[in-house]
C-alpha positions in Angstrom: 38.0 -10.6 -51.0 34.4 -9.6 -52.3 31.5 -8.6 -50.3 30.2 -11.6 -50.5 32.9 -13.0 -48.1 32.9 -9.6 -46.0 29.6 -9.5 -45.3 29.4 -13.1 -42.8 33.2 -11.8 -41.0 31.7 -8.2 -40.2 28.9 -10.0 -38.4 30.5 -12.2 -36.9 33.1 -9.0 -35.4 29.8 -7.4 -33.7 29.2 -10.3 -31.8 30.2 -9.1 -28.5 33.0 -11.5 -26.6 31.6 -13.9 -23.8 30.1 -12.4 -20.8 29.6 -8.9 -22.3 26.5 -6.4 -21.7 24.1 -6.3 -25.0 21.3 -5.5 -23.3 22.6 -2.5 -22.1 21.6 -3.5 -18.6 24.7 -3.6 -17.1 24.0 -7.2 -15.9 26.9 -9.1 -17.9 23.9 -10.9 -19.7 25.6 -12.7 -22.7 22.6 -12.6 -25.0 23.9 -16.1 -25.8 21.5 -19.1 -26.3 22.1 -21.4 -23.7 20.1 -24.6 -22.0 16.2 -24.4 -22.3 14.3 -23.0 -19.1 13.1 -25.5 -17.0 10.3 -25.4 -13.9 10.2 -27.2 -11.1 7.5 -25.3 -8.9 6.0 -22.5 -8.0 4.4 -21.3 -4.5 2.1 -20.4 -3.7 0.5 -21.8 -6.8 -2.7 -19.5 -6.3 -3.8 -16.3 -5.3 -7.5 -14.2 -6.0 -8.4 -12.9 -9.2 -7.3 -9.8 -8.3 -3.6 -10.9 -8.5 -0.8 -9.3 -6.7 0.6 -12.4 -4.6 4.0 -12.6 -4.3 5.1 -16.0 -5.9 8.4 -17.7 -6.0 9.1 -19.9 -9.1 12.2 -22.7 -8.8 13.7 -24.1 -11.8 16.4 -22.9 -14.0 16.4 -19.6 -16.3 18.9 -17.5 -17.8 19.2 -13.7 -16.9 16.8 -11.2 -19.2 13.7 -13.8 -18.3 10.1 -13.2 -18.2 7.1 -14.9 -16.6 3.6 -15.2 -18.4 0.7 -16.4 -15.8 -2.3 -17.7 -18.5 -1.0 -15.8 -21.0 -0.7 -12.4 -19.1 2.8 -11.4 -18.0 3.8 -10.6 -14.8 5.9 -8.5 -12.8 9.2 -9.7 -12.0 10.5 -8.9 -8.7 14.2 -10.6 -8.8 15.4 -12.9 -10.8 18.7 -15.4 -9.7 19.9 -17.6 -12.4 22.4 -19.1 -10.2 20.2 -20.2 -7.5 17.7 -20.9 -10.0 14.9 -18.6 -8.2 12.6 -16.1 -9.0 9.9 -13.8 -7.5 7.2 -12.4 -9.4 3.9 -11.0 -8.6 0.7 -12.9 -9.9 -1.2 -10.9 -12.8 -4.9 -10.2 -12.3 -7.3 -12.8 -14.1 -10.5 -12.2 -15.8 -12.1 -15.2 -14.4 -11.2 -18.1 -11.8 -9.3 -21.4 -13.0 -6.3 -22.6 -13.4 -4.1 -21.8 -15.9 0.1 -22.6 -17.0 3.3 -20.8 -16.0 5.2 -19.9 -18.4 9.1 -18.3 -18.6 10.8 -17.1 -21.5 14.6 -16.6 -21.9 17.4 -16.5 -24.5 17.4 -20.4 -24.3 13.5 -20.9 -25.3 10.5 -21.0 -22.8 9.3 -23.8 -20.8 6.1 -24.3 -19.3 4.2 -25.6 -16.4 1.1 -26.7 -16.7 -2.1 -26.0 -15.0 0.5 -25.0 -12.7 -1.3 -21.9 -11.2 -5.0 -21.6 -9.8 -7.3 -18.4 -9.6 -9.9 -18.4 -7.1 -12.9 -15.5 -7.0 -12.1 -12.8 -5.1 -14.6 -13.2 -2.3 -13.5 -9.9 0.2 -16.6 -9.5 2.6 -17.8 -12.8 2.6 -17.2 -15.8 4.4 -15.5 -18.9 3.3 -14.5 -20.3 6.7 -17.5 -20.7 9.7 -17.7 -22.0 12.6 -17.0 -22.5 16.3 -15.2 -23.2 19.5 -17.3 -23.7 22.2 -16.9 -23.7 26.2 -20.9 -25.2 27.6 -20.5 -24.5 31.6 -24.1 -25.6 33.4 -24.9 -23.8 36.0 -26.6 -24.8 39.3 -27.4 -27.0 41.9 -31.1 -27.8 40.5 -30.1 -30.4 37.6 -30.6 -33.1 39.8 -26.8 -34.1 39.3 -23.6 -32.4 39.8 -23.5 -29.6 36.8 -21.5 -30.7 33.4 -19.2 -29.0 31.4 -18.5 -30.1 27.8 -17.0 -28.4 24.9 -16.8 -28.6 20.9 -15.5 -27.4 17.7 -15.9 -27.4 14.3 -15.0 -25.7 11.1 -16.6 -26.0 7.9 -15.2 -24.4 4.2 -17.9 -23.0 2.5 -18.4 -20.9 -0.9 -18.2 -17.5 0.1 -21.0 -16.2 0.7 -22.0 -12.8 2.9 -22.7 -14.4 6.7 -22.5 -12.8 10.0 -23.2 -15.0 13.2 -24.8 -12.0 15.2 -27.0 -12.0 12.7 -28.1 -15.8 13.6 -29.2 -14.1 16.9 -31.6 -10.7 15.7 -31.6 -8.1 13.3 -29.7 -5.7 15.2 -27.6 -5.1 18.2 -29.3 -5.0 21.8 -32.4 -6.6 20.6 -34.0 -10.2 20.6 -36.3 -12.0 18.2 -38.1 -15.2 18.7 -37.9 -17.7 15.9 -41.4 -18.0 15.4 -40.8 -14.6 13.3 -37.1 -14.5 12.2 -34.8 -16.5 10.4 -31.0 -15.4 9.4 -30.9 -18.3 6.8 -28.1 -17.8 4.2 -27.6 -20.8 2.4 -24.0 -21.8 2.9 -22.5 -24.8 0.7 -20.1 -26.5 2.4 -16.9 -27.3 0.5 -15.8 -31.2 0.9 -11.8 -31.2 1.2 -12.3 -35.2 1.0 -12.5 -38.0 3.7 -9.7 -38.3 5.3 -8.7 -34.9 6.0 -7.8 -33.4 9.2 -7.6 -29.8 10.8 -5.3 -29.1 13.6 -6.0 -26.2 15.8 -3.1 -25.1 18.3 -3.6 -23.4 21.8 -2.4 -23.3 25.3 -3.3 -26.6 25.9 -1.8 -28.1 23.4 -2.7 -29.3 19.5 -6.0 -29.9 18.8 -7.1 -32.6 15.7 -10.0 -32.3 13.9 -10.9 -34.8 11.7 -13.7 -33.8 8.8 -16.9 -35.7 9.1 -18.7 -36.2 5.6 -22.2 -36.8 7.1 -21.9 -33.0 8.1 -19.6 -31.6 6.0 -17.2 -30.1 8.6 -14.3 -30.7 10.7 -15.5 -31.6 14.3 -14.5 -32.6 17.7 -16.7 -33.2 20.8 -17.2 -34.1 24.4 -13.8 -31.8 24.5 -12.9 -30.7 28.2 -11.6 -27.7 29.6 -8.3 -28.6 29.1 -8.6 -28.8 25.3 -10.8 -25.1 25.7 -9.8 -23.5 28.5 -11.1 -20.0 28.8 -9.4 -17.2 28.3 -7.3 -18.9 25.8 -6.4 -18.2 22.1 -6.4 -20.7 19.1 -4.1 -20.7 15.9 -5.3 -22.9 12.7 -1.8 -24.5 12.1 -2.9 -26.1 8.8 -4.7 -28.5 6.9 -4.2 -31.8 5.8 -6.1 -32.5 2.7 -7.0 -35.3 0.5 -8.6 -33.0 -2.2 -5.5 -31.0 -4.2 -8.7 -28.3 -5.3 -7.9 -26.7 -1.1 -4.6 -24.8 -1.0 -2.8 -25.6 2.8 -3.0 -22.2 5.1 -2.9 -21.5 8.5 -3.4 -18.8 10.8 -1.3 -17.8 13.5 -4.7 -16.5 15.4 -8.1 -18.0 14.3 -10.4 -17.0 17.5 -10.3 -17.6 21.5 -12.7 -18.4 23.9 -13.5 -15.7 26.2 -12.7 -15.1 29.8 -14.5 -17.0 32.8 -18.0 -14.7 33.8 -20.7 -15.1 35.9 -24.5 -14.5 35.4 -25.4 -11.8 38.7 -29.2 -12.3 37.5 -31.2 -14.3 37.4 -29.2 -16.2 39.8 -29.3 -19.3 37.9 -26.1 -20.7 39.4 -27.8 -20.8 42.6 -29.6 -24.0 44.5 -32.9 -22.8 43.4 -34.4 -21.5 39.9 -34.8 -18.1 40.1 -38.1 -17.0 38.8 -38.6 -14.1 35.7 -41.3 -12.2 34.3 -41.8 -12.2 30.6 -39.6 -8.8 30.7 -36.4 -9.4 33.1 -33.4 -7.9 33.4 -30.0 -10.0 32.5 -26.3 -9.3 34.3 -23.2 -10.2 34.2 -19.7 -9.5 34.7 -16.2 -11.1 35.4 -13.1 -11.0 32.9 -12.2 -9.1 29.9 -15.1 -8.2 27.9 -16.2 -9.7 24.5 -17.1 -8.6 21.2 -20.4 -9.4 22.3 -22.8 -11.8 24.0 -25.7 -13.8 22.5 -28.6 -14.3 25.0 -30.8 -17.7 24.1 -34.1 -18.4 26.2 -36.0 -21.5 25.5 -39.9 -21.7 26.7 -40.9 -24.9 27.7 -44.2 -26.5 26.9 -47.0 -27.3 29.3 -46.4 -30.6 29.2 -42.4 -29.9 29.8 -41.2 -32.3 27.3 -40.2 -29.8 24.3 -39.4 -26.4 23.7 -42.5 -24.4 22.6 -40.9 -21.3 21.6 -37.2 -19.6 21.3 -36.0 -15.8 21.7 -32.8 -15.1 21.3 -31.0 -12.0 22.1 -27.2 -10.5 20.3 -26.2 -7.7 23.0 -23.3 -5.4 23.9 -20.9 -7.0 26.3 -21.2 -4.1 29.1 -23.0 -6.2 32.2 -26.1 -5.4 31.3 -29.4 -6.0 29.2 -32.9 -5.7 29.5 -35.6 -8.6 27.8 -38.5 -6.8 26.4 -41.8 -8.1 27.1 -43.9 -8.9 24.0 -41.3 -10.9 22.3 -43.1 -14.8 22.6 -45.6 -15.4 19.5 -47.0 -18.2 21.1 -47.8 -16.2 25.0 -45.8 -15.5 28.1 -47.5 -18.5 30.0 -46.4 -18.3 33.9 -44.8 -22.2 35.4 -43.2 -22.7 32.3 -39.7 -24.1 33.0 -37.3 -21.4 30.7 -33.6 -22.5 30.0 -31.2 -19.7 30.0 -27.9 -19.5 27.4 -25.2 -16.5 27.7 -22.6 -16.4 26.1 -19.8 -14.1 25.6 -18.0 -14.4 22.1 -15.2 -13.4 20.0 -14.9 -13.2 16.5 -11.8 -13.6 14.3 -10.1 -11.0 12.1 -8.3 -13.6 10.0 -8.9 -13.9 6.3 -9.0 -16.9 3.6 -5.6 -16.4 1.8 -6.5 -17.6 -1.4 -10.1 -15.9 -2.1 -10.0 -12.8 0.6 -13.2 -14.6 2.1 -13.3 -13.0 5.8 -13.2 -16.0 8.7 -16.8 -16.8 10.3 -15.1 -18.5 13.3 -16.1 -17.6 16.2 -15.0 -18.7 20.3 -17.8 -19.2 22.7 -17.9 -19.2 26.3 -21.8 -20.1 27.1 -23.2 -20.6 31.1 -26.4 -22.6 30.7 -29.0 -22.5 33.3 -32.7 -21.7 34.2 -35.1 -20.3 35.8 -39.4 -20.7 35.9 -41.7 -18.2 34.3 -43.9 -16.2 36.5 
């Protein structure tokens, strides 16, 4: 025998048999080529651009595999060739988009594409406003028995830095009229397509709301109490969505509407207005206190016909606050019919899964009545 016939047969002696460790993991991994990777899915198939979701990919691999999320590889968790799963954790991106999967084993590498989405990181903004309100009128002076109505709505938005107290004045525990202030981020409302619904879930039941393209939100009114009950909390159970851009997420708590109150003065849910001077004090009380309560006072005109001016007030919910005087750019003019909003609120701690974007959403529980200027 010459070497040129030794050389193939001591080759072929290193081999290690079937099912033996070259890797020197311990795993059993052949190191043998097998059938090409394959992927079926992956979910969820986004996270931020900061990366670090866990994600679970479906398909079939060979032990020894590796993932690559646009081009960058990622951490493998567990991989389990025979049930043809695997968990990694998503890589960091540069920039938002969407990029391909990708797995590489002894048998080759398959790829998925545009089968993974980034979206900016958006921590400490808001990409989810809006609100579910409880409208009680209050006393006997309407003319009619009082009417109760509620609504909600929700609208996606590009993140964007947006606080609803905010809306109200500058700070807490004081008022501005909106002859002088405006809180007027400009929020661009994502469309998720016509046809898509929301469904919220509470107490009383499931609660549908389909989006509106006119106004670029999902919205339901002339709701009663016993879709908003007070005292009553609300999960977002999903989405159903005819653009494929908006990943499905829910929350098992989005926001509630606060507890049942009553307005101690003014007494506007007497038989008569009560009558204020242009500063008054406001109290209230009843129920579990909430992260705060937005006072909104509309001056009529002479004429009685349109509102000639608007304060509005964000205040601490402890029973109490006092209306400054000097607030109306247009005059404290005595007869003046003045319609009275107060409403306790709560916010929401959720967060927008797949940008971070904190959850503008909040739950109203408003008493609207009035008094006459004096």
């Amino acid at each position: 025998m010459n070497w040129r016939t030794l050389v193939p047969l001591l080759l072929l002696a290193c081999k290690a048999p079937g099912g033996g460790d070259t890797d020197g993991a311990g795993n059993g991994d052949s190191g043998t080529v097998g059938d090409a990777p394959h992927i079926d899915a992956v979910d969820p198939a986004w996270d931020t651009t900061l990366g670090g979701a866990e994600i679970t990919l479906t398909g079939s691999f060979q032990a020894g595999v590796s993932v690559r999320v646009g081009g960058v590889e990622a951490e493998v968790r567990s991989a389990q060739p025979s049930s043809g799963t695997l968990v990694f954790y998503a890589p960091p991106a540069e920039f938002p988009g969407t990029v391909a999967v990708m797995i590489d084993d002894p048998g080759g590498t398959a790829t998925l594409p545009d089968g993974f989405t980034y979206y900016q990181e958006s921590s400490g903004k808001a990409g989810l406003v809006g609100t579910l309100l409880w409208l009680q009128q209050v006393g006997g002076y309407w003319g009619s028995d009082p009417v109760s109505s509620g609504y909600a709505y929700l609208a996606p938005v590009e993140p964007l830095a947006y606080d609803w107290p905010l809306r109200f004045a500058p700070a807490i525990d004081t008022c501005a009229s909106d002859q002088s202030y405006a809180y007027a981020p400009t929020l661009t409302a994502l469309d998720p397509g016509r046809g898509s619904t929301v469904t919220l879930s509470g107490a009383a039941g499931a609660l549908d709301l389909p989006w509106d393209p006119a106004t670029l939100q999902f919205v339901k009114d002339d709701l009663t109490d016993a879709a908003l009950p007070p005292a009553s909390d609300y999960a977002l159970s999903g989405f159903t969505l005819a653009n494929p851009a908006f990943p499905d997420y829910s929350f098992p708590l989005l926001t509630g509407i606060p507890d049942s109150f009553a307005v101690t003065n003014p007494a506007i849910s007497g038989d008569t207005p009560p009558r204020v001077s242009e500063s008054f004090d406001v109290t209230w009380g009843g129920g579990t206190a909430g992260d705060g309560v937005f006072l909104t006072l509309h001056l009529y005109t002479e004429d009685q016909k349109a509102y000639q001016e608007t304060v509005t007030c964000q205040v601490t919910d402890d029973g109490a606050f006092t209306v400054p005087a000097g607030l109306w750019s247009t005059g404290w003019v005595s007869g003046r019919q003045l319609d009275l909003f107060v409403t306790r609120w709560r916010g929401s701690d959720a967060t927008v899964p797949y940008t971070g974007a904190d959850v503008a959403v909040i739950g109203e529980h408003q008493l609207y009545g009035a008094a006459f200027t004096k």
